[in-house]
C-alpha positions in Angstrom: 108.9 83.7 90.2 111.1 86.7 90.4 110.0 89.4 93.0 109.2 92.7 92.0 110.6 95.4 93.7 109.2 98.6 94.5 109.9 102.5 95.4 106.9 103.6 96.9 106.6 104.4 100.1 103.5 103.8 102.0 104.2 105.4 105.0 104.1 109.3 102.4 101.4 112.1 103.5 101.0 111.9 99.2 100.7 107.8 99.4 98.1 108.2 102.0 96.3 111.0 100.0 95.9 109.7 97.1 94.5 106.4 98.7 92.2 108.0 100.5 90.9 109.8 97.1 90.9 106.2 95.6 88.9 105.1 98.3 86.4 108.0 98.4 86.2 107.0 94.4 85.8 102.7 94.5 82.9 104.1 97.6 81.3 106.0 95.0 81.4 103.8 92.3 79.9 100.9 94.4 76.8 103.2 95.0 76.1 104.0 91.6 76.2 100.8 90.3 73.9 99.8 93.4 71.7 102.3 91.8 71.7 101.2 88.6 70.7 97.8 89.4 67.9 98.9 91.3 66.7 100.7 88.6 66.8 97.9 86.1 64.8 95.6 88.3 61.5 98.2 87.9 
């Protein structure tokens, strides 16, 4: 399997940014779709 490189640099103010924004995002996605299963079960 050929390895694929990358550029990005993980150690960036702008990496660590945008993860946290990702983070903040897959948090609030988790909670709505809690939500929405609790609100099909009534």
């Amino acid at each position: 399997m050929y390895k694929i490189e990358s550029k990005i640099n993980t150690s960036s103010s702008e990496f660590k940014q945008n993860k946290g924004y990702m983070v903040s995002k897959v948090k609030e996605l988790k909670e709505r779709l809690s939500h929405v299963k609790k609100e099909k079960e009534i």
